[in-house]
C-alpha positions in Angstrom: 0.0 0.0 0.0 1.1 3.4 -0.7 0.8 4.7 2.9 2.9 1.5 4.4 5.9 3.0 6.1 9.2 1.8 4.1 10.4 -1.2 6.3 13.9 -0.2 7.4 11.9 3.0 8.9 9.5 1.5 10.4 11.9 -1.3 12.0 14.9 1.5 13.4 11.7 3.3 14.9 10.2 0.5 17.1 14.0 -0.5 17.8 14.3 3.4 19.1 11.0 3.3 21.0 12.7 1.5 24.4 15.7 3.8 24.5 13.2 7.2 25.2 10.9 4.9 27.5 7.9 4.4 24.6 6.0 1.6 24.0 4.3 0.3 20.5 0.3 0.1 20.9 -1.0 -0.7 17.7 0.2 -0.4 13.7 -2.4 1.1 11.6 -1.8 -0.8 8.5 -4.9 0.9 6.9 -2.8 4.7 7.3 0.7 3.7 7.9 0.3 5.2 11.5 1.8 4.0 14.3 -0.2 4.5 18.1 2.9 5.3 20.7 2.6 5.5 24.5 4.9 6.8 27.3 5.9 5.2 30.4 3.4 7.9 32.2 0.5 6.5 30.0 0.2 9.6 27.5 -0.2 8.1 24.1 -0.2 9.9 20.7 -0.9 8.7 16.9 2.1 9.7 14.9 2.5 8.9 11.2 5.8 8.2 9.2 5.1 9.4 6.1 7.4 12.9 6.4 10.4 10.7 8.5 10.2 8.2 5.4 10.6 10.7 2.4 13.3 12.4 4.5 15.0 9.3 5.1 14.6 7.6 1.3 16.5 11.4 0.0 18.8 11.3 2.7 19.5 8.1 3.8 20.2 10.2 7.2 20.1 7.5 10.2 20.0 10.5 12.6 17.2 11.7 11.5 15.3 8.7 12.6 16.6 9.0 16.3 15.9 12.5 16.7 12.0 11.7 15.1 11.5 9.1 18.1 13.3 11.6 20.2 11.0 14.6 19.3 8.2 12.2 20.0 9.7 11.2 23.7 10.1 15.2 24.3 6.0 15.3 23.5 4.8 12.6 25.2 6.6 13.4 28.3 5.8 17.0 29.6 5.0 15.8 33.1 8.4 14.9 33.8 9.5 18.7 32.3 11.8 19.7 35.2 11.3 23.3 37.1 12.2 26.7 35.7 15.0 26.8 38.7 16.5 23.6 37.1 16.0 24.2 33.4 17.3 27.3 33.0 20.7 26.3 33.5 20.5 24.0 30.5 18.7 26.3 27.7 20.6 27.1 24.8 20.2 28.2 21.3 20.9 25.4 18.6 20.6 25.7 14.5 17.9 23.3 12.1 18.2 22.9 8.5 15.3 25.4 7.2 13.4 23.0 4.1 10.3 23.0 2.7 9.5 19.6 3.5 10.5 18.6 7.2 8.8 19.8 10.6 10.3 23.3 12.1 11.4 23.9 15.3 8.7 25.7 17.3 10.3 29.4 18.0 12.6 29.5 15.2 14.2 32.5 13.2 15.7 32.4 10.2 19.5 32.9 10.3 20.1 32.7 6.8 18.7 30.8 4.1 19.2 27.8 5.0 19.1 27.7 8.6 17.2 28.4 11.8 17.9 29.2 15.3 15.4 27.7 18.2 16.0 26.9 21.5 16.8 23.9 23.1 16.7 22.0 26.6 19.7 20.4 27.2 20.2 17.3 28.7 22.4 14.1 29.3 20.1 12.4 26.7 19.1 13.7 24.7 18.5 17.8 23.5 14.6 18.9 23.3 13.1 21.7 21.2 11.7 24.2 23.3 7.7 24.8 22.8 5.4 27.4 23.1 3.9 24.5 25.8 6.9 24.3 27.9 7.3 28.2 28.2 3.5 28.3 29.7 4.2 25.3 32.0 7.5 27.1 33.5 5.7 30.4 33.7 8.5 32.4 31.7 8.1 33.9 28.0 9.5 33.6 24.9 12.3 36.4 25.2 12.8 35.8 29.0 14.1 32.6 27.7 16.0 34.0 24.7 17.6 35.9 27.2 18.9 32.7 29.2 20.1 30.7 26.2 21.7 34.2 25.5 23.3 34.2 28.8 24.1 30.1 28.9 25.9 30.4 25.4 27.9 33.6 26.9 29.0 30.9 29.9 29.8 28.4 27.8 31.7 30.2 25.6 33.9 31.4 28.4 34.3 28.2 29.8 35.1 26.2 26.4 38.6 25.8 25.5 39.5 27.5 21.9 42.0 25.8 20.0 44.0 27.3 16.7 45.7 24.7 14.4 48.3 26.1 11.8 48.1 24.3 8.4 51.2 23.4 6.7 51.3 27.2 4.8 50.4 28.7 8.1 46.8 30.0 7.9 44.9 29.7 11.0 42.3 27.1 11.8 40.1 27.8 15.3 37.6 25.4 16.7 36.5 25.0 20.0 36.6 21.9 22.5 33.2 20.9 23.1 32.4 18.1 25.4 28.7 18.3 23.6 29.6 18.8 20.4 25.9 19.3 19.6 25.9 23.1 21.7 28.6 24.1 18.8 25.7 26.4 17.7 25.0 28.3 20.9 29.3 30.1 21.0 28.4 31.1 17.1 25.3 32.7 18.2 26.7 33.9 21.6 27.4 37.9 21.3 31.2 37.8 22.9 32.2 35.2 20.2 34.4 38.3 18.4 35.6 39.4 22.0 36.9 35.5 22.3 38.4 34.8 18.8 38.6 38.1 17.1 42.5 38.3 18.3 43.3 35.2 16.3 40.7 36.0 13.2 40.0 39.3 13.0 36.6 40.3 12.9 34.1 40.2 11.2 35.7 36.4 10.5 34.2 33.5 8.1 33.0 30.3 9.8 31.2 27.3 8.4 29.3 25.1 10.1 28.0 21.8 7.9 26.4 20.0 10.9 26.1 20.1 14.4 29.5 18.7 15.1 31.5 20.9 13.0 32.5 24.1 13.3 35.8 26.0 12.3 36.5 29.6 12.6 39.4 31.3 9.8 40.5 34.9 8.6 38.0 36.3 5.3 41.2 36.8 3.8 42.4 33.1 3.7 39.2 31.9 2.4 40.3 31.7 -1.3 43.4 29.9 -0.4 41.5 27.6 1.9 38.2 27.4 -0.3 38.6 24.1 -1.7 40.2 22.3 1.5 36.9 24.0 3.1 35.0 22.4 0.5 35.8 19.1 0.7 37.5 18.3 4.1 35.2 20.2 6.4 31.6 20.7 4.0 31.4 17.1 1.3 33.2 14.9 4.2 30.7 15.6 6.7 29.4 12.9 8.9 26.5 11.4 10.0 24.8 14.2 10.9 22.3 16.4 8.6 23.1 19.4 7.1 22.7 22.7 9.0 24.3 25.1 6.8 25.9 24.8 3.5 26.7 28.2 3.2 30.1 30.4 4.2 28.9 32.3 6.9 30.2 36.1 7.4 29.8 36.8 11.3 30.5 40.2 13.0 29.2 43.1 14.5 25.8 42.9 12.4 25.2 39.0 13.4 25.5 36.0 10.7 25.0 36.3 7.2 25.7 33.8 4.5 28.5 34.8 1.5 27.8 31.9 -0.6 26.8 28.4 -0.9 29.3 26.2 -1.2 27.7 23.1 -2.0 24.4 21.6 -3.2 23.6 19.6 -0.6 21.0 18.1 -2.7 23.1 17.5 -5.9 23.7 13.5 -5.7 20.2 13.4 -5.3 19.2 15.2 -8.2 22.3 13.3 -10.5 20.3 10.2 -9.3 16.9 11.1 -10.5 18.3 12.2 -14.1 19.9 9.2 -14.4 
């Protein structure tokens, strides 16, 4: 049947379920839906339809953890700790911005072809912040702006910033991220040019492919750096899904993207005119 979920989808999904404390109900074989319940007893119907054609483009394995994740973060709002014990662990993260897959709730468009939203942070697992959660801690949408604003600013002190030299000498900075998933919060946090602008200049060029790579370098060394950038750091990406694509100009005026420096789609698209 056309709305049967492809069978490696459905089969990583129910494998997932136990790992965020969900349980399979019922398969709907009649609308491809699946009927999921939590460990408190909240249940939800969730269908697989967006996950699949994301999956069948992508082949992104992620992507299928972070779907039963997103559903675990749903289905378990009593467990949502206190304001006094979230707030320490809100920060700003980036999402690919398509046409075709579910957006963060709160997000802004940084450029193109990313978003910034806010997330909960936790030993587990990282959960979008919703319009729900703000109400149930009592706190609004810029009050906790403001925090992830303040938690980057932290974390960016407290992160160690490494500079490698290349064999011609340009300058390479990263930082040393325990959770390399918070990369996103130090290039949105405000005293990111007070931090690295000594080595870099500023404004500086950064690129940031996925949400475990990040690197820092002068504007002027892009062109002699543009292909290694290209291929080492952007086509050699890993497992996770895109963020950004583009060459990303930040400075006193925020982000903006330069260029695109790859299609991310392109292999798809050589596939389908083949």
């Amino acid at each position: 049947m056309a709305n049967e979920p492809d069978a490696h989808v459905l089969e990583t999904v129910l494998e997932k379920l136990p790992k965020y404390g969900l349980e399979l109900v019922e398969i709907r074989s009649e609308d491809g839906g699946l009927v999921i319940r939590s460990a408190s007893g909240a249940a939800a119907l969730i269908n697989l339809a967006n996950v699949t054609e994301y999956y069948t483009r992508t082949g992104d394995e992620k992507a299928l953890d972070d779907f039963v994740a997103r559903i675990a973060a749903a289905l378990t709002q009593d467990e949502l700790p206190d304001w006094k014990d979230a707030r320490e662990h809100i920060y700003y993260a980036m999402h690919p911005r398509t046409d075709d897959e579910v957006q963060p709730p709160l997000a802004r468009q940084v450029t193109p072809y990313c978003v910034s939203h806010l997330i909960l942070e936790s030993p587990t697992r990282n959960e979008w912040i919703t319009p729900k959660m703000l109400e149930r801690w009592g706190v609004t949408e810029e009050e906790a702006r403001q925090t992830a604003e303040k938690n980057g600013e932290r974390l960016l002190e407290e992160t160690k910033f490494s500079v490698e030299s290349l064999d011609d000498g340009i300058p390479i900075g990263h930082f040393d991220l325990e959770d390399e998933t918070l990369n996103a919060a130090l290039l949105l946090a405000p005293s990111l040019g007070e931090r690295v602008g000594p080595h870099f200049g500023w404004p500086l060029y950064a690129v940031i492919p996925n949400k475990r790579r990040f690197c820092l370098f002068r504007k002027e060394d892009f062109e002699q750096l543009q292909e290694r950038i290209i291929h080492f750091v952007i086509r050699n990406y890993d497992d996770n899904k895109f963020l950004s694509p583009e060459l990303l100009q930040v400075g006193p005026s925020g982000i903006r993207a330069v260029e695109v420096l790859i299609d991310v789609y392109e292999d798809d698209e050589d596939d389908e005119d083949e």
